[in-house]
MARKEVEX-580162 format. One record per residue (C-alpha): residue number from 1; residue in one letter; chain; x, y, z. Coordinates in steps of 0.5 Angstrom, whole numbers. Each point is the difference from the previous one (the first is absolute). Layout:
+------+-------+--------+-------+-------+-------+
! miro ! marro ! drenti !     x !     y !     z !
+------+-------+--------+-------+-------+-------+
!  NUM !     a !      A !     X !     Y !     Z !
...
+------+-------+--------+-------+-------+-------+
This chain:
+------+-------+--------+-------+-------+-------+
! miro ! marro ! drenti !     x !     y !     z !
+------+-------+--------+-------+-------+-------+
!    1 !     x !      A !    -3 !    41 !    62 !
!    2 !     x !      A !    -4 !    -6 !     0 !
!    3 !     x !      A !     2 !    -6 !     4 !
!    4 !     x !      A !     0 !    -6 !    -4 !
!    5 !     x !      A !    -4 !    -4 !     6 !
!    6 !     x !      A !    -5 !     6 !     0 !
!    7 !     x !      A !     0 !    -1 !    -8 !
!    8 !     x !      A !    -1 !    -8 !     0 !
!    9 !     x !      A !    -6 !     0 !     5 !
!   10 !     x !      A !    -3 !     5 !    -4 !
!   11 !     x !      A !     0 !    -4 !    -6 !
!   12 !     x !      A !    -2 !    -6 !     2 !
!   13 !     x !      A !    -7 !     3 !     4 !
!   14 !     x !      A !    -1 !     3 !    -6 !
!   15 !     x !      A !     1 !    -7 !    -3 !
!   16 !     x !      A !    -3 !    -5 !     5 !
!   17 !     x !      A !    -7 !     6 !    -2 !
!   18 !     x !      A !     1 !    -2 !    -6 !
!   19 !     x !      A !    -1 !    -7 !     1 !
!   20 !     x !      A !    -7 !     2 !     4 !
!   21 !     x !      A !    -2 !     5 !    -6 !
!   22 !     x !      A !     3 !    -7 !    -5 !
!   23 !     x !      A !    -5 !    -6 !     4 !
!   24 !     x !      A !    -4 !     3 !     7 !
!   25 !     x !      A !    -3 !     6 !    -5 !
!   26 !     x !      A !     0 !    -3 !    -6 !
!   27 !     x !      A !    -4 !    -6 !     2 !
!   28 !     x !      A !    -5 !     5 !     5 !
!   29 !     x !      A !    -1 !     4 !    -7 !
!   30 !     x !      A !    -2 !    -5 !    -5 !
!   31 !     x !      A !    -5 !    -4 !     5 !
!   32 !     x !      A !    -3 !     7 !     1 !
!   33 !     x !      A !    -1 !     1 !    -8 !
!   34 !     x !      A !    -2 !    -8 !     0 !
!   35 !     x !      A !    -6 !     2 !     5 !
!   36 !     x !      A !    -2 !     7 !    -4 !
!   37 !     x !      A !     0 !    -5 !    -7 !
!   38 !     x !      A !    -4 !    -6 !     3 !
!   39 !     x !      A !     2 !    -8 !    -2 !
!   40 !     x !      A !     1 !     1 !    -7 !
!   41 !     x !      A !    -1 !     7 !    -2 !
!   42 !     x !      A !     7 !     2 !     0 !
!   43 !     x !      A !     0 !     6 !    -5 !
!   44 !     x !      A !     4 !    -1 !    -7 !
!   45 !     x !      A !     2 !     7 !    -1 !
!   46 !     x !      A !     5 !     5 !     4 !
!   47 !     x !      A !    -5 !     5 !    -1 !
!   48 !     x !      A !    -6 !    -5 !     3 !
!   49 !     x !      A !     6 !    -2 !     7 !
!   50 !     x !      A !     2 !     8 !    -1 !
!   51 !     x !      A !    -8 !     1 !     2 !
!   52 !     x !      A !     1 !    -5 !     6 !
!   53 !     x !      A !     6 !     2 !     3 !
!   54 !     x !      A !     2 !     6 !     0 !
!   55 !     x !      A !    -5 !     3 !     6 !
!   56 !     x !      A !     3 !    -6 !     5 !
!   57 !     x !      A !     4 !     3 !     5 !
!   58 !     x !      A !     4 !    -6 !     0 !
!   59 !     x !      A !     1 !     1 !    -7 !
!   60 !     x !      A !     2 !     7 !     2 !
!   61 !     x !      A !     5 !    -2 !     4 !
!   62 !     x !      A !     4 !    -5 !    -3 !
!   63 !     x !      A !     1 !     4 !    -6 !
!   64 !     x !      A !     2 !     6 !     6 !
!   65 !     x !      A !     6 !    -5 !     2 !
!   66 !     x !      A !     1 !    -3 !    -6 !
!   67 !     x !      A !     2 !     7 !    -3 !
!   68 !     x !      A !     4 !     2 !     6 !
!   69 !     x !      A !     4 !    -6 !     3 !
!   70 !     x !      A !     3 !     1 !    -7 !
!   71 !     x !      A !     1 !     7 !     1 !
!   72 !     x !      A !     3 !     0 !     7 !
!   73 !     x !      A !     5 !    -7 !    -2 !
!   74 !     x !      A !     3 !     6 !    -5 !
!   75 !     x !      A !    -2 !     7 !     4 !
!   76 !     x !      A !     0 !     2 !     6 !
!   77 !     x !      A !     4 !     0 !     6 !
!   78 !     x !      A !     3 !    -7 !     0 !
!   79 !     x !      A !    -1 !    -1 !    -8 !
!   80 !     x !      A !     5 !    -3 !    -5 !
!   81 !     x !      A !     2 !     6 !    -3 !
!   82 !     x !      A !     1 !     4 !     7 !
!   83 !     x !      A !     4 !    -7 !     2 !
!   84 !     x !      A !     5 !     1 !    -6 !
!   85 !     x !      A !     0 !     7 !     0 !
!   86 !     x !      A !     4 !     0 !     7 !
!   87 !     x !      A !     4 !    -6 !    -2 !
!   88 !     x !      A !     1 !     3 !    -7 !
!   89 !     x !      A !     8 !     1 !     0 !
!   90 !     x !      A !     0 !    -8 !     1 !
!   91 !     x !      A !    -4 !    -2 !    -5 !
!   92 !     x !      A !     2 !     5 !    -4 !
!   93 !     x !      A !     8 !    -2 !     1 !
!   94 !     x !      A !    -2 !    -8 !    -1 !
!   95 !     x !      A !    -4 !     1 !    -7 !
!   96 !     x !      A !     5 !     4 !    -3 !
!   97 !     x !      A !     6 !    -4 !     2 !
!   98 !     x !      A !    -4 !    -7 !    -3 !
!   99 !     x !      A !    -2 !     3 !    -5 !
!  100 !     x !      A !     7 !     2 !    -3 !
!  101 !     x !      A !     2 !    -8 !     2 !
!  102 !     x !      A !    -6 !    -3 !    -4 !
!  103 !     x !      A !     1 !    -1 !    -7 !
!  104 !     x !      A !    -7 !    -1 !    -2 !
!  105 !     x !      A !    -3 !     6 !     0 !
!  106 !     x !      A !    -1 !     6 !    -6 !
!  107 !     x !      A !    -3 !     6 !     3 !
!  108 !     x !      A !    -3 !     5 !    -5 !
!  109 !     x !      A !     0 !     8 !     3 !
!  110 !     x !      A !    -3 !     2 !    -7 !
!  111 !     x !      A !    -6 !    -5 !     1 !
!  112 !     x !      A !    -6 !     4 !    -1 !
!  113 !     x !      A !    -6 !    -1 !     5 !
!  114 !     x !      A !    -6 !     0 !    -2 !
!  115 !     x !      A !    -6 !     4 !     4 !
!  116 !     x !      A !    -4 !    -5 !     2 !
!  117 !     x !      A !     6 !    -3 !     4 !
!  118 !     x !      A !     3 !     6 !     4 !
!  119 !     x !      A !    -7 !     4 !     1 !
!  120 !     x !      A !    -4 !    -5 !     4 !
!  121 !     x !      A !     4 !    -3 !     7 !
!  122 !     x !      A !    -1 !    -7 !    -2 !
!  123 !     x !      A !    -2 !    -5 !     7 !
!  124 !     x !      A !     0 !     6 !     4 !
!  125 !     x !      A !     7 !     1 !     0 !
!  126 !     x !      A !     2 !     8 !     0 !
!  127 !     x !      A !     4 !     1 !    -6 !
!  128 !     x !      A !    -1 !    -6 !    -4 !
!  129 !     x !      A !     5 !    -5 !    -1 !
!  130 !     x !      A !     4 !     4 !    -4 !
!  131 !     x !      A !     1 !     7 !     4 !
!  132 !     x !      A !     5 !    -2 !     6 !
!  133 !     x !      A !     6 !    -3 !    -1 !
!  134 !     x !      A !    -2 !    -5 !     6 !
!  135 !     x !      A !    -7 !    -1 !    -4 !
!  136 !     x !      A !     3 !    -8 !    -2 !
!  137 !     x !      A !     1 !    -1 !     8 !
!  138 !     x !      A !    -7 !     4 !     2 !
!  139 !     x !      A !    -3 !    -5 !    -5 !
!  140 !     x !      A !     3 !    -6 !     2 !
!  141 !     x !      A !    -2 !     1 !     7 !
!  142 !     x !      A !    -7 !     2 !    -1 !
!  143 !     x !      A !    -1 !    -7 !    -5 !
!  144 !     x !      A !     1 !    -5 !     5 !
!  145 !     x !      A !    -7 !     2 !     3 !
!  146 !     x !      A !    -3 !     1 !    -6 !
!  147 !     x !      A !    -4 !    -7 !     1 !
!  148 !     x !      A !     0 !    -1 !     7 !
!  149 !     x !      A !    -2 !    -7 !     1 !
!  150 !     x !      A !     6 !    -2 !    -4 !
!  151 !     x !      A !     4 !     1 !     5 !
!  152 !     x !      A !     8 !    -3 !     0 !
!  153 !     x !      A !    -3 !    -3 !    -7 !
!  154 !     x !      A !    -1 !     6 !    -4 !
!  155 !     x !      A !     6 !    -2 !    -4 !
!  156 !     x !      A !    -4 !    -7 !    -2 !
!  157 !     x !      A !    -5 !     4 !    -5 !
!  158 !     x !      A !     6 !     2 !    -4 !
!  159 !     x !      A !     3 !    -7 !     1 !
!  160 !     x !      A !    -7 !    -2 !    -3 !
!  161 !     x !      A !     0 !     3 !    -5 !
!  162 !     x !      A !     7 !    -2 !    -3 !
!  163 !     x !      A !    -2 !    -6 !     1 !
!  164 !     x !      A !    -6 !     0 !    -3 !
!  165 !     x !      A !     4 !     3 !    -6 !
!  166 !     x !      A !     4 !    -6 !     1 !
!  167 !     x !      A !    -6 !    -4 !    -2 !
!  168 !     x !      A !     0 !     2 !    -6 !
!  169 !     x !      A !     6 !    -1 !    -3 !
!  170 !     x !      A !     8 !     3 !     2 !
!  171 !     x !      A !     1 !     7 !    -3 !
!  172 !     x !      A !     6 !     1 !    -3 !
!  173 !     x !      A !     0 !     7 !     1 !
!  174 !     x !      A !    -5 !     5 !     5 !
!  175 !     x !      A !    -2 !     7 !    -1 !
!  176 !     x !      A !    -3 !     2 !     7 !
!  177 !     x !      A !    -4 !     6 !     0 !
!  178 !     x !      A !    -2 !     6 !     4 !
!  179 !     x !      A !     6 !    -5 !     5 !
!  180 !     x !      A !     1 !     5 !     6 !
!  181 !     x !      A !     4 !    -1 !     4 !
!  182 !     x !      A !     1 !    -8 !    -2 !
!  183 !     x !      A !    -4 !    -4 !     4 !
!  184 !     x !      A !    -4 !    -2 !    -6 !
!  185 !     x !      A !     7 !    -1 !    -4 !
!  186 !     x !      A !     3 !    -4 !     5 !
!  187 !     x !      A !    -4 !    -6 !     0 !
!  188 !     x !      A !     1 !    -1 !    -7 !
!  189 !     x !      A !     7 !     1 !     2 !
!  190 !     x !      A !     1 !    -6 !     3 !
!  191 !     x !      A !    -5 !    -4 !    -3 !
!  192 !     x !      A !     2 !     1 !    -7 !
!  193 !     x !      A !     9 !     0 !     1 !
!  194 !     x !      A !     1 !    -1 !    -7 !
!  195 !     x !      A !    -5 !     5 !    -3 !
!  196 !     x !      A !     2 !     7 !    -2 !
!  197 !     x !      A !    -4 !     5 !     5 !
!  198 !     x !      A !    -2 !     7 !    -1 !
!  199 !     x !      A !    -3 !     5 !     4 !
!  200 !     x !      A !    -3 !     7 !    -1 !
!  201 !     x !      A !    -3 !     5 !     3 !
!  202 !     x !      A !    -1 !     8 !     1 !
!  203 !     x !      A !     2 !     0 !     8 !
!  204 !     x !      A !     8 !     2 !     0 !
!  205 !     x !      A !    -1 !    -1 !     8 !
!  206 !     x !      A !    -3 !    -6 !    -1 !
!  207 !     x !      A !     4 !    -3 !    -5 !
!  208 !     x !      A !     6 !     2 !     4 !
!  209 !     x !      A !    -3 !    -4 !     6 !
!  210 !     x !      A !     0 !    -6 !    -4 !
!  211 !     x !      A !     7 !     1 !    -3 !
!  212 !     x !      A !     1 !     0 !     8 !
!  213 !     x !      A !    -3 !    -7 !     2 !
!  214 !     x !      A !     4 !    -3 !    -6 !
!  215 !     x !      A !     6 !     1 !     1 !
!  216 !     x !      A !     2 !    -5 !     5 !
!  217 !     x !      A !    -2 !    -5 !    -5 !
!  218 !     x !      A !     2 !     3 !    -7 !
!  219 !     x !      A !    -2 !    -4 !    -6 !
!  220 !     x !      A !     2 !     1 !    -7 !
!  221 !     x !      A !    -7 !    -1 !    -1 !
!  222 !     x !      A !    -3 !     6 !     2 !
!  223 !     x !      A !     0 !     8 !    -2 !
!  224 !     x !      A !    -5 !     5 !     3 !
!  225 !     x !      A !    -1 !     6 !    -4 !
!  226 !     x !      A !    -4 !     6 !     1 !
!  227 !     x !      A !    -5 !     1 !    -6 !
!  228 !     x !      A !    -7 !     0 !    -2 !
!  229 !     x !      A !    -4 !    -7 !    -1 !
!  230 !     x !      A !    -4 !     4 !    -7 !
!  231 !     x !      A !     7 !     1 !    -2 !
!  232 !     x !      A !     5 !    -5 !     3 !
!  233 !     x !      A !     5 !     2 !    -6 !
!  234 !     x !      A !     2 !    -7 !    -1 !
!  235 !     x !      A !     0 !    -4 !    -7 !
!  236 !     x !      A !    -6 !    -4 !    -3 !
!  237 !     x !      A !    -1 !    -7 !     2 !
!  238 !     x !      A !     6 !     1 !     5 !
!  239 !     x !      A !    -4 !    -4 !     6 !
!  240 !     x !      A !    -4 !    -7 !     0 !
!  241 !     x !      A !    -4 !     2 !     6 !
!  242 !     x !      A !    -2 !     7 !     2 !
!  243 !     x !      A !    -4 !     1 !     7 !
!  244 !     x !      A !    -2 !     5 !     6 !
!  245 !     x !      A !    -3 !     0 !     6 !
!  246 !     x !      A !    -4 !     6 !     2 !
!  247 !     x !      A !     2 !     4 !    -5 !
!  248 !     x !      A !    -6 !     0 !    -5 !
!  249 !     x !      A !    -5 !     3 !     6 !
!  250 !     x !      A !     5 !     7 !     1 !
!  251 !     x !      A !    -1 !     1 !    -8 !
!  252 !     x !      A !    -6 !     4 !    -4 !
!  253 !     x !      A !    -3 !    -4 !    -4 !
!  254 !     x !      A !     3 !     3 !    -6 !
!  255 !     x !      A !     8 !    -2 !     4 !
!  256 !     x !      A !    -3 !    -6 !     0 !
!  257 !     x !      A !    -1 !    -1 !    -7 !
!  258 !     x !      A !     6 !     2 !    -1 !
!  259 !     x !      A !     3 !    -5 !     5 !
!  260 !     x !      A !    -3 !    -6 !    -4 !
!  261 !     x !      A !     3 !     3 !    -7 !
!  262 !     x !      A !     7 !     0 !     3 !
!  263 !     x !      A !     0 !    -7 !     3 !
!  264 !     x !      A !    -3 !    -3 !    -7 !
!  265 !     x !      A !     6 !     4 !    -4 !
!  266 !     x !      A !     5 !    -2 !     5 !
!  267 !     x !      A !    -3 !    -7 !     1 !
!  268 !     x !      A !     4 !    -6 !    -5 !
!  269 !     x !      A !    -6 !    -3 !    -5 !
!  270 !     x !      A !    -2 !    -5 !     5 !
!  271 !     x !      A !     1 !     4 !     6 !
!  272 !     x !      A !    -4 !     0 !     6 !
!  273 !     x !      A !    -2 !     7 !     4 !
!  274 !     x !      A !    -2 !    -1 !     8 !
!  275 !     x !      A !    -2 !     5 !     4 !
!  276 !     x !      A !    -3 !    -1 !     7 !
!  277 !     x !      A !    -6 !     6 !     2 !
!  278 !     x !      A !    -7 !     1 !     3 !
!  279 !     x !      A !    -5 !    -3 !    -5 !
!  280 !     x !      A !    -4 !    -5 !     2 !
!  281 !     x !      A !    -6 !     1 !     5 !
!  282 !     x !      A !    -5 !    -5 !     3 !
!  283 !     x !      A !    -6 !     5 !     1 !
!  284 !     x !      A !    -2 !     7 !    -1 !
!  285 !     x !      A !     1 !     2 !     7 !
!  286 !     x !      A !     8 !    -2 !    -1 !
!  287 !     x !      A !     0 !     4 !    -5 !
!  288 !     x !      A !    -3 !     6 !     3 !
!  289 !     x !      A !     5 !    -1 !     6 !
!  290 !     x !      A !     5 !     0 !    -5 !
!  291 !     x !      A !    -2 !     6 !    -3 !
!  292 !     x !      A !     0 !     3 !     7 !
!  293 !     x !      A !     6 !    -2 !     2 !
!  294 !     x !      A !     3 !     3 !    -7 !
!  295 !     x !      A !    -2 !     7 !     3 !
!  296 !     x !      A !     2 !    -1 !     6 !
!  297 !     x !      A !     7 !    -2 !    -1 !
!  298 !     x !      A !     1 !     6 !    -6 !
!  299 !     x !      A !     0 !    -5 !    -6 !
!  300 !     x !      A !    -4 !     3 !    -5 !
!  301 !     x !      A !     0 !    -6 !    -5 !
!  302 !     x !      A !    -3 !    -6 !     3 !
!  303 !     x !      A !    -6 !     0 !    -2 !
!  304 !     x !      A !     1 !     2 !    -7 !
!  305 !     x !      A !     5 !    -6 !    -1 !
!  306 !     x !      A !    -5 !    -4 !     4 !
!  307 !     x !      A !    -6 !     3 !    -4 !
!  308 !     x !      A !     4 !    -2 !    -8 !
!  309 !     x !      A !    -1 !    -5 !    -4 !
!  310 !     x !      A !     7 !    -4 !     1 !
!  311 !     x !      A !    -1 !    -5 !    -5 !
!  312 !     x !      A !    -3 !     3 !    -6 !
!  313 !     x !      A !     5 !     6 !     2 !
!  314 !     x !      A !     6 !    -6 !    -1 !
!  315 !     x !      A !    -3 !    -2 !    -6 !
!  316 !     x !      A !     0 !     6 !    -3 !
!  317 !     x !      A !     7 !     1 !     2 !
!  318 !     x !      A !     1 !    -6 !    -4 !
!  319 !     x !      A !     1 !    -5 !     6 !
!  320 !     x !      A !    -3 !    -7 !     0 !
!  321 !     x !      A !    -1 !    -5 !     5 !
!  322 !     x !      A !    -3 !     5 !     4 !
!  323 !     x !      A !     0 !    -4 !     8 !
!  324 !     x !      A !    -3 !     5 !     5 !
!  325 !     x !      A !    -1 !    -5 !     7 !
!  326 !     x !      A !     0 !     2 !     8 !
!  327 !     x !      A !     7 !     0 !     4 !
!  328 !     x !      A !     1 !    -3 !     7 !
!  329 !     x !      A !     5 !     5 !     4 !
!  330 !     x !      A !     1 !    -6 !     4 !
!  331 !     x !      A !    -2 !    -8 !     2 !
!  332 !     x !      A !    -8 !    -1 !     1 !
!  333 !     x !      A !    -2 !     7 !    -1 !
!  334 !     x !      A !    -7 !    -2 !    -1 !
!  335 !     x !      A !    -2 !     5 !    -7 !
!  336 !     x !      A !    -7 !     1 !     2 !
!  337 !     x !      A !     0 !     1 !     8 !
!  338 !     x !      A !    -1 !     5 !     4 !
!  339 !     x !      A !     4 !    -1 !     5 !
!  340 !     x !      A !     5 !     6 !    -1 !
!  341 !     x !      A !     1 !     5 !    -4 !
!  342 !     x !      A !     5 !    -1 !    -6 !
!  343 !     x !      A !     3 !     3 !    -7 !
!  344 !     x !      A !    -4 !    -3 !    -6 !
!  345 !     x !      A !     7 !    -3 !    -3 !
!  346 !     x !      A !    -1 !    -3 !    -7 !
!  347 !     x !      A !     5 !    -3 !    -4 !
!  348 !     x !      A !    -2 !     4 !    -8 !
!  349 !     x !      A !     5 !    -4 !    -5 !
!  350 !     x !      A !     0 !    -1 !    -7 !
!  351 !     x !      A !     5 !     0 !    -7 !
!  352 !     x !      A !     3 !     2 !    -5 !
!  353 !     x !      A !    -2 !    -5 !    -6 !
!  354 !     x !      A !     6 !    -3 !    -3 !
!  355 !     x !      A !    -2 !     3 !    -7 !
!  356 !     x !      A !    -6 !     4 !    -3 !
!  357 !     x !      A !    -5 !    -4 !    -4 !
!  358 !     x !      A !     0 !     3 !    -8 !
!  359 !     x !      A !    -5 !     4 !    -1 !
!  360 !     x !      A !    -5 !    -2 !    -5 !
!  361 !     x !      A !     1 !     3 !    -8 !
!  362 !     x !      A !    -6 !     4 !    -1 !
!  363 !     x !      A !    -3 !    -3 !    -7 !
+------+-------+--------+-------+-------+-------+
């Protein structure tokens, strides 16, 4: 059986390799593209950067490592589902004995899941996050690396995020999309103590996980339920703020529209909807990494979202105040620099106006 010393060791060379392919390579591979296009010539195009890059060796290697330190963190001798396979009957015991304890979660066992979902091993995790009944653990580990250069403060963007809903007013009550295993519900949690908040997502080891970490601290405010964003099953108008955070990118686009639809007939007139995604891109060279990066990392709906029309899909959905702005993921991240690789975090907000205009009386 692996030795945990042995385990820990292994993930954090695969980590500290990921902070060289998120800085040292990065910034080698876009001064070799600056010096290809010449001062000023930067292509506007992800066929035109296509044509630049994709011969360079360097190219060559940072999408190599960047596919397969993401393997290896969840196969292979020392990766995360190997670790939790050998301590399985440990982990197995403390999920089920907290989740019979934890009053907040609804599981559904007739949930249907789509194809999509279970065909494709989402992040290089094998057997997706549904699969295994330690999927939710398997998940969690693997995400405290996804954004290496935060570090310790990965749970700030969350945090950010809440607080920049806060911004906006104090909702009333939350519908969390596509939660997981509640790191994204938990700062609403506490950021919002008298809202109403629910949960929803398809993952019943994830769910289970997140049922797991609120027990602790148990709040009549919470509910976790397995079910699906494009039909949640609850009433209309039940909530005043919808939102998710990276859901939109792991849907199709005809999911996605469906998603929109459901936060509006859920949605109270007035009522706001926020999600956090992958949108906004300073140049077509970002986009053309991200594009890659979607490949590599077994997530086939990157690029369609990041090539809708989000606004004018909004509209049609009935939406208005349509706002579409980039996101800081942590203090002074610098929106248009090319220090260190990072995810295109925007924030995609709109609402649900208070009452349709009248239409007109034909004459």
């Amino acid at each position: 059986m692996m030795d945990q010393r042995s385990f820990s060791a292994a993930q954090r060379f695969l980590l500290s390799s990921k902070r060289y392919w998120t800085t040292t390579l990065y910034r080698e591979l876009c001064e070799e593209y600056r010096a290809r296009c010449g001062p000023g010539r930067e292509p506007k195009s992800v066929t035109q950067v296509a044509e630049i890059v994709e011969d360079l060796t360097l190219y060559r290697y940072f999408a190599w490592l960047e596919r397969h330190l993401q393997r290896m963190k969840y196969s292979g001798r020392y990766g995360l589902v190997r670790y939790y396979d050998q301590h399985r009957d440990q982990y197995a015991a403390t999920l089920e004995a907290d989740t019979k304890a934890a009053p907040m979660l609804e599981l559904n066992p007739n949930l249907k899941l789509p194809s999509y979902y279970t065909s494709v091993d989402i992040h290089c995790h094998p057997g997706g996050v549904w699969s295994d009944e330690l999927a939710g653990f398997v998940y969690e580990h693997g995400a405290r690396t996804t954004t290496p250069l935060l570090g310790r403060a990965h749970e700030d963007l969350h945090t950010r995020f809440a607080d920049h809903i806060a911004t906006q007013g104090t909702p009333d009550s939350i519908l969390d999309m596509g939660c997981g295993f509640g790191k994204s519900t938990r700062p609403f949690v506490a950021r919002f103590g008298d809202a109403q908040i629910e949960g929803v997502d398809r993952s019943e080891p994830c769910l289970r996980v997140a049922a797991q970490h609120a027990h602790d601290r148990t709040a009549n405010n919470l509910q976790y339920r397995q079910r699906n964003a494009e039909e949640s099953g609850y009433d209309d108008a039940s909530f005043d703020l919808v939102t998710s955070t990276m859901l939109l990118h792991e849907l199709p686009v005809k999911d996605m529209n469906a998603v929109f639809e459901e936060a509006y007939r859920v949605l109270e007139p007035g009522g706001r909807m926020v999600h956090l995604d992958f949108y906004h891109f300073p140049d077509a060279f970002a986009r053309f990494l991200h594009y890659g990066h979607g490949r590599r990392n077994n997530e086939p709906f990157m690029q369609p979202l990041a090539e809708l029309d989000l606004p004018r899909t909004l509209r049609k959905k009935g939406f208005a105040n349509i706002e579409i702005a980039p996101f800081r993921e942590s203090e002074g991240v610098d929106l248009d620099a090319r220090e260190a690789w990072r995810f295109p975090w925007t924030v995609i907000s709109a609402t649900k106006p208070k009452q349709r205009k009248a239409a007109r009386l034909r004459q």
